[in-house]
Backbone as CSV, one residue per row, in Angstrom:
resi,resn,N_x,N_y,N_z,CA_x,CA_y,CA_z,C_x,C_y,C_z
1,UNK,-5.981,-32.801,-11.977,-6.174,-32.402,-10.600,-7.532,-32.926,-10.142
2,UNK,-7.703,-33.533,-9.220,-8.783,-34.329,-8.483,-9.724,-32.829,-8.080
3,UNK,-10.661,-33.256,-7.695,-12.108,-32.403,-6.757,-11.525,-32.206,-5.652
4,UNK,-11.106,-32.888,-5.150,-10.232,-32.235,-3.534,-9.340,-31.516,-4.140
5,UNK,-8.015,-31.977,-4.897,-7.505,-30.906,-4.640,-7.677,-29.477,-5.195
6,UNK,-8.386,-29.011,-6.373,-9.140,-28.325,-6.568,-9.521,-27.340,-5.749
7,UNK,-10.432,-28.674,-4.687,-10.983,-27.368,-3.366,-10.512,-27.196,-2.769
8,UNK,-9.078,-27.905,-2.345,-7.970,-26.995,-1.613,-7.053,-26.076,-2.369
9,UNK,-7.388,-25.750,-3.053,-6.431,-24.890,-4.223,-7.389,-23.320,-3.698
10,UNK,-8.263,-23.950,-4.517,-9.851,-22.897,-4.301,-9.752,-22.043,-3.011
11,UNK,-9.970,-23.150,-1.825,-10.049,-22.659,0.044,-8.543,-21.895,0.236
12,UNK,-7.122,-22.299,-0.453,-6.151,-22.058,0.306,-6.186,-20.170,-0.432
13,UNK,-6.636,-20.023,-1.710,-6.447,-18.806,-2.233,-7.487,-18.161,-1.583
14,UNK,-8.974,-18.457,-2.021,-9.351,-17.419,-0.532,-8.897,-17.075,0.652
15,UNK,-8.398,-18.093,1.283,-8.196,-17.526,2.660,-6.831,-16.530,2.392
16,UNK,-5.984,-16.810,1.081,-4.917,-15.730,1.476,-5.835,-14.439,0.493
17,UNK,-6.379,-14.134,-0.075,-6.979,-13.289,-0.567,-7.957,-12.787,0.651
18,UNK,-8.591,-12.971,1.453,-8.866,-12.523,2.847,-7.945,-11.862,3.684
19,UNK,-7.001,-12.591,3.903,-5.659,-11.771,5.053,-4.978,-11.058,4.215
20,UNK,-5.325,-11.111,2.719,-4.085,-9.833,2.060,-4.552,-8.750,1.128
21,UNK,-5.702,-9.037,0.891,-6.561,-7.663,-0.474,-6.238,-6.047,0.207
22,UNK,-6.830,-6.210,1.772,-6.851,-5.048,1.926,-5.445,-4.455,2.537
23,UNK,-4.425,-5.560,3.379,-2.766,-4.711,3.189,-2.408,-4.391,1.911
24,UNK,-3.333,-5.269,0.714,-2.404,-4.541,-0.557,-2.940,-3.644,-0.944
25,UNK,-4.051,-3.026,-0.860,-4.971,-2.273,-1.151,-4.852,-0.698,-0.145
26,UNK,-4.626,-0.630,0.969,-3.766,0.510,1.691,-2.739,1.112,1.179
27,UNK,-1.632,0.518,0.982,-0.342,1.488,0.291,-0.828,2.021,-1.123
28,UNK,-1.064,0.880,-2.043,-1.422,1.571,-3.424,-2.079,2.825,-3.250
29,UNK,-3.275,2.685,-2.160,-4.224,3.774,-2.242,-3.769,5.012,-2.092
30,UNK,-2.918,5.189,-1.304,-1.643,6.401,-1.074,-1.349,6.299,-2.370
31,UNK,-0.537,5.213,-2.794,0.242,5.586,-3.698,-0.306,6.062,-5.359
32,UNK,-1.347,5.677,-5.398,-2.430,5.504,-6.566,-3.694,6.194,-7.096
33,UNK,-4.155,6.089,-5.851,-5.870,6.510,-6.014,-6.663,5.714,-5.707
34,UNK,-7.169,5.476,-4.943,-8.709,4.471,-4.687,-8.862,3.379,-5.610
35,UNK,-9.254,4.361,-7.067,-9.607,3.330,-8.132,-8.704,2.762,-8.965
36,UNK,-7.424,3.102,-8.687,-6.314,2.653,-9.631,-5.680,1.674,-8.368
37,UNK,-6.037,1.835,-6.758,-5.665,0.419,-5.880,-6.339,-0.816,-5.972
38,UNK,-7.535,-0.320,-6.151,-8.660,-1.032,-6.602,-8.557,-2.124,-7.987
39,UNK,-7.944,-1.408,-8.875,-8.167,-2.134,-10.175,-6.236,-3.114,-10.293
40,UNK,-5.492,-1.924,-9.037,-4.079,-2.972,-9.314,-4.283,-4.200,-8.238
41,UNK,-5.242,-4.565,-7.187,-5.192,-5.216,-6.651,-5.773,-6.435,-7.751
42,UNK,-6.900,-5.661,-8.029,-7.988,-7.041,-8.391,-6.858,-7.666,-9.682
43,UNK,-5.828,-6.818,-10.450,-4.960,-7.560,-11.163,-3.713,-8.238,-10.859
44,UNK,-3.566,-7.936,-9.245,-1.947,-8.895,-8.902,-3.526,-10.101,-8.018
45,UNK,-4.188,-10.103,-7.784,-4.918,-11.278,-7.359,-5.368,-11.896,-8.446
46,UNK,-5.568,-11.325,-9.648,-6.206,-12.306,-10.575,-4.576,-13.257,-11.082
47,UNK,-3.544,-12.069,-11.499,-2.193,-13.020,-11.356,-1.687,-14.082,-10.424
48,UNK,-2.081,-13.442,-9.295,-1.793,-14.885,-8.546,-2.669,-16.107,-8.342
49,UNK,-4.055,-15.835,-8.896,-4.939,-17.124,-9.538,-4.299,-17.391,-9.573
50,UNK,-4.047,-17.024,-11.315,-3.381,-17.997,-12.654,-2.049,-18.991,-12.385
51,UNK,-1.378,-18.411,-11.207,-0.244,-18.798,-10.999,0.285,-19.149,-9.611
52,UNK,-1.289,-19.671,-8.732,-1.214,-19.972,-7.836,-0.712,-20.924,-7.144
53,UNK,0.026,-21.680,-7.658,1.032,-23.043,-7.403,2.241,-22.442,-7.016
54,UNK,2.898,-21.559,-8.257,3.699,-21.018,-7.415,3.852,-19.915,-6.758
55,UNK,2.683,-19.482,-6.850,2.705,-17.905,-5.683,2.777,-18.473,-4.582
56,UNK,1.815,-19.641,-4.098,1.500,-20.184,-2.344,2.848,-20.478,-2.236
57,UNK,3.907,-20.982,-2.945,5.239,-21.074,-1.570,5.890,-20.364,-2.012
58,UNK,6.049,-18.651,-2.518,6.732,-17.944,-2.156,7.206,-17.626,-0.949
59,UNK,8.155,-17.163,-0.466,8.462,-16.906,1.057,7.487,-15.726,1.697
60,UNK,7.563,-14.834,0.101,6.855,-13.686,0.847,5.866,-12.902,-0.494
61,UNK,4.867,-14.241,-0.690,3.942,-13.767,-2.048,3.050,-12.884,-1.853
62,UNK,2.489,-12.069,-0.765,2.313,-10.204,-0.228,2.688,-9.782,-0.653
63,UNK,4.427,-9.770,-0.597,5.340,-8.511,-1.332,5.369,-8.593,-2.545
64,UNK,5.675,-9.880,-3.029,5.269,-10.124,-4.606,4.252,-9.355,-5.448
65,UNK,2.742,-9.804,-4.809,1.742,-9.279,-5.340,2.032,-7.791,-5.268
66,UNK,2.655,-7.440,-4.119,2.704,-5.785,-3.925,3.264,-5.276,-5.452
67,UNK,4.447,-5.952,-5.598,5.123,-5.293,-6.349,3.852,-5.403,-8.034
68,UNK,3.356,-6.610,-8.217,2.945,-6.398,-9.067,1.965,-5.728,-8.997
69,UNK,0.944,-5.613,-8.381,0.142,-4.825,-8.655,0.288,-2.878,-8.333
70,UNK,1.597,-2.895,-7.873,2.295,-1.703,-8.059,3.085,-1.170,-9.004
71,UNK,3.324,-1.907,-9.883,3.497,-1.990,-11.186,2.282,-1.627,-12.117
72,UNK,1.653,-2.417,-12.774,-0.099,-2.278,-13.102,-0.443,-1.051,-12.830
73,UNK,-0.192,-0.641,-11.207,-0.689,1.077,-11.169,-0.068,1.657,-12.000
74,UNK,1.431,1.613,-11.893,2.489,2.777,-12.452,2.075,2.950,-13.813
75,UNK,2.104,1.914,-14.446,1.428,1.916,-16.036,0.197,2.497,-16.155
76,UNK,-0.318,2.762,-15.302,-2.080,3.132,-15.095,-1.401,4.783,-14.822
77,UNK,-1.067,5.056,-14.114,-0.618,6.384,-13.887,-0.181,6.986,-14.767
78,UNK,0.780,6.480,-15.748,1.294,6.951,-16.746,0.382,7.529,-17.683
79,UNK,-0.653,6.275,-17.806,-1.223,6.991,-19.274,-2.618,8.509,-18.089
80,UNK,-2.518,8.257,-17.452,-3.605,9.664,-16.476,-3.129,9.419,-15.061
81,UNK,-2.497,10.916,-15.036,-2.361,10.959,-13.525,-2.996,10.799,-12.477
82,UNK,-2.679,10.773,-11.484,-3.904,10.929,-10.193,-3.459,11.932,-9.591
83,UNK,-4.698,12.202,-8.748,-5.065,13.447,-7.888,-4.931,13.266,-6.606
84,UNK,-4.576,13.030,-5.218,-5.315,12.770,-4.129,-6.737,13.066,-3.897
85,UNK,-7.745,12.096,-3.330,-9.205,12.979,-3.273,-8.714,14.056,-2.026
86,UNK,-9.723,14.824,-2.477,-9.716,16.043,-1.091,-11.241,15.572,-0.624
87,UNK,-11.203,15.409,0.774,-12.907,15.487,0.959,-13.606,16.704,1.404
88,UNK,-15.137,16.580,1.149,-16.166,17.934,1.335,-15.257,18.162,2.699
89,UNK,-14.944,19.997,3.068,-14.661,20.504,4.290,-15.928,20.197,5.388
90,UNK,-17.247,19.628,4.839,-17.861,19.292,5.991,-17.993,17.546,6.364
91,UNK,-17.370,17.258,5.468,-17.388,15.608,6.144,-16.013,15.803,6.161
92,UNK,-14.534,16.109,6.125,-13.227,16.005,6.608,-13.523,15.860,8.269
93,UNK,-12.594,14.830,8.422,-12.066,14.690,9.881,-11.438,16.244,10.275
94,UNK,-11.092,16.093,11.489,-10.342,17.024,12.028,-9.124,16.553,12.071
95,UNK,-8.132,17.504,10.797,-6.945,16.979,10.627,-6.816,18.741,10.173
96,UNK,-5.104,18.909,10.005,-4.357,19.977,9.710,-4.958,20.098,8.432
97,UNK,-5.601,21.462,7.782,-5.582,21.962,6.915,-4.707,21.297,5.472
98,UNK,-3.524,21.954,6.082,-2.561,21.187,5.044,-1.993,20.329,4.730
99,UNK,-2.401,19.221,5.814,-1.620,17.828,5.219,-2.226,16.742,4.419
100,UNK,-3.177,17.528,3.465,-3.064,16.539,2.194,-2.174,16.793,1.118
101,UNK,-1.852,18.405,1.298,-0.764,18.858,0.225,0.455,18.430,0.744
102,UNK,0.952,18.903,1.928,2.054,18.170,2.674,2.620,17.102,1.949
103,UNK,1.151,16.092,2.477,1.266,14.540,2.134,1.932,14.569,0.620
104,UNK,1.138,14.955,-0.186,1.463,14.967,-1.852,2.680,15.102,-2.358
105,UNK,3.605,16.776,-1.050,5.153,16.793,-1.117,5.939,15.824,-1.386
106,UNK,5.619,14.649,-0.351,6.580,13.554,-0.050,6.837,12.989,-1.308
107,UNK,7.629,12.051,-1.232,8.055,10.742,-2.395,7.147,9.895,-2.048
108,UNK,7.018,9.073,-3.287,5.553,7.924,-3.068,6.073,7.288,-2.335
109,UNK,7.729,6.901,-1.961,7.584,6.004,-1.064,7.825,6.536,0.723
110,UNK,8.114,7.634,0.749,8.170,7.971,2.212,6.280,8.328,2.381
111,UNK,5.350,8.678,1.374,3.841,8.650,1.416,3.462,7.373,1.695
112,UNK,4.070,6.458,1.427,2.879,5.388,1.760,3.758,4.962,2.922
113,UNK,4.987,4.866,3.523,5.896,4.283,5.316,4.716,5.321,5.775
114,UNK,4.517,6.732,6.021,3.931,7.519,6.474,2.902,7.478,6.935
115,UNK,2.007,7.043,5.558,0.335,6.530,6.032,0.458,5.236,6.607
116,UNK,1.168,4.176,5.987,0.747,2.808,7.068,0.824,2.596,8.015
117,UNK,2.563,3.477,8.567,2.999,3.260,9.749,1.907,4.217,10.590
118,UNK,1.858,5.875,10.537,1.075,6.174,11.488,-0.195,6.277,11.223
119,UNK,-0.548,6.553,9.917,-2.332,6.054,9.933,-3.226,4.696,10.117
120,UNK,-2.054,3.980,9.460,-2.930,2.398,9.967,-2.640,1.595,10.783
121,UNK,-1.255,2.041,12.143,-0.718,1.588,12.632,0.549,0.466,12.242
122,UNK,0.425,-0.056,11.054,1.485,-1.097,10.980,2.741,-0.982,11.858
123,UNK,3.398,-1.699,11.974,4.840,-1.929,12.358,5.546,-2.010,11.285
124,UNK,6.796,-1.392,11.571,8.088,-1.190,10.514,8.469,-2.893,9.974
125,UNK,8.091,-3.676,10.689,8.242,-4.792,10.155,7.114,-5.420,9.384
126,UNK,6.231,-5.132,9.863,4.771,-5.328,8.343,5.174,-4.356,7.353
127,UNK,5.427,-3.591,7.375,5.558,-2.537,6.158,6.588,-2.725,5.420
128,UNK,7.938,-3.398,5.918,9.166,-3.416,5.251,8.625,-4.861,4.467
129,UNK,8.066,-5.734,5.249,7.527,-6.937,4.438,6.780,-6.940,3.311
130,UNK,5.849,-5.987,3.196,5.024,-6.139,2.296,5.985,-5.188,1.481
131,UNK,6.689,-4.085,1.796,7.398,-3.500,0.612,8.639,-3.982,0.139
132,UNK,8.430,-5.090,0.329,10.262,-6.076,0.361,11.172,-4.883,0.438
133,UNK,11.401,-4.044,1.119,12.659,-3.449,1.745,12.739,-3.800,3.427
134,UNK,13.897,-2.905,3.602,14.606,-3.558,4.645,13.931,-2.665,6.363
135,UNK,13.842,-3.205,7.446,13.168,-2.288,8.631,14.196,-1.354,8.307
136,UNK,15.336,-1.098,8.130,16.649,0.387,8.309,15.625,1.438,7.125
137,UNK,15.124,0.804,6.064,14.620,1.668,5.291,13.440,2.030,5.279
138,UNK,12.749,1.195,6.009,11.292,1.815,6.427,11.396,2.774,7.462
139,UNK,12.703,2.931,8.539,12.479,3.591,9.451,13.146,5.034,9.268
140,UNK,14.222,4.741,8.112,14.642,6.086,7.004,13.615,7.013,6.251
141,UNK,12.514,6.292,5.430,12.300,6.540,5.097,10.705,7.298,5.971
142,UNK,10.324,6.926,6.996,9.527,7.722,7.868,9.958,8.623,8.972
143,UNK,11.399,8.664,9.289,11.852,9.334,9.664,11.853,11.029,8.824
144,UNK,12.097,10.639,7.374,12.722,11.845,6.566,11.103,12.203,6.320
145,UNK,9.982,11.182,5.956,8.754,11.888,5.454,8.519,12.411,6.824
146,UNK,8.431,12.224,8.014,7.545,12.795,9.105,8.540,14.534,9.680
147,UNK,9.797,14.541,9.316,10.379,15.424,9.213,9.910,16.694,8.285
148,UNK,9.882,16.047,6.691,9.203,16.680,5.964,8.064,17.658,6.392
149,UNK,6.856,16.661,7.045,5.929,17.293,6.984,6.059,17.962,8.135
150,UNK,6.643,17.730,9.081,6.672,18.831,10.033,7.356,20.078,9.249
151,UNK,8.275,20.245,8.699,8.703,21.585,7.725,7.542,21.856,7.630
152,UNK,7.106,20.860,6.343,6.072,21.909,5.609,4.777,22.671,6.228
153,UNK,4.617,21.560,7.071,3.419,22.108,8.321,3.584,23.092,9.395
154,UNK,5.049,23.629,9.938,5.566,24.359,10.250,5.117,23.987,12.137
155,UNK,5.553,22.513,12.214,5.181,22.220,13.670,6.446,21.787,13.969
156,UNK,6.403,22.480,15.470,7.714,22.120,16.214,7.528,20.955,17.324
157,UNK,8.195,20.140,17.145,8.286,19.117,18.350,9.563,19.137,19.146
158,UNK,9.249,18.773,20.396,10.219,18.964,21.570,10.449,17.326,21.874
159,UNK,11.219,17.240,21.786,11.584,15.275,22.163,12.421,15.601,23.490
């Protein structure tokens, strides 16, 4: 491999490691813990180094990495669970009391449609992408978690 192409190897993985650390780094964190999103990212990016020829023309090497470094967690989880953090009651936002336990109710995967879609805004179509499922199941599956937590939170909405 020549010095150019090299440094286009080099330039093309940064720049997708720029537009994608931190979408992959959001769901895990739901799904994971901070430091176990943290340590599955930095290992589906160090995988897709190694194997960056053919990660760049995947159709959809986001979801890829997702999966692997959602994997990496699960094995990480296994051997020590995680906790959600709770933060100090004097630095918490102003949010419901109970919806970090709420949150915890859910299935990991209606927890993380939940947080991306309404905490980080995504669209059902960024979210179904990066979770290679389908928009019918991202919108199932935030339908049933936001249901959930209204149970458990005991809030009534009027549509």
């Amino acid at each position: 491999m020549s010095d150019e192409e090299d440094g286009e190897r080099v330039e093309s993985f940064r720049s997708f490691v720029a537009a994608t650390q931190k979408r992959l780094w959001l769901p895990l964190c739901v799904e994971a813990g901070a430091d176990q999103a943290d340590d599955a990212v930095a290992e589906a990016l160090g995988y897709a180094w190694q194997h960056w020829d053919r990660v760049a023309v995947m159709a959809n090497p986001e979801g890829y990495l997702y999966r692997v470094a959602q994997r990496y967690a699960r094995r990480q989880r296994a051997r020590q669970p995680v906790e959600l953090p709770r933060p100090e009651p004097s630095r918490a936002p102003e949010v419901e009391p109970g919806l970090v336990d709420a949150l915890a109710a859910l299935s990991a995967k209606q927890r993380v449609v939940v947080f991306v879609v309404e905490g980080c805004g995504w669209t059902l179509a960024e979210t179904a992408e990066l979770l290679d499922i389908s928009v019918s199941t991202v919108r199932n599956h935030l339908a049933r978690g936001m249901a959930h937590l209204r149970d458990l939170l005991e809030v009534d909405v009027d549509v």
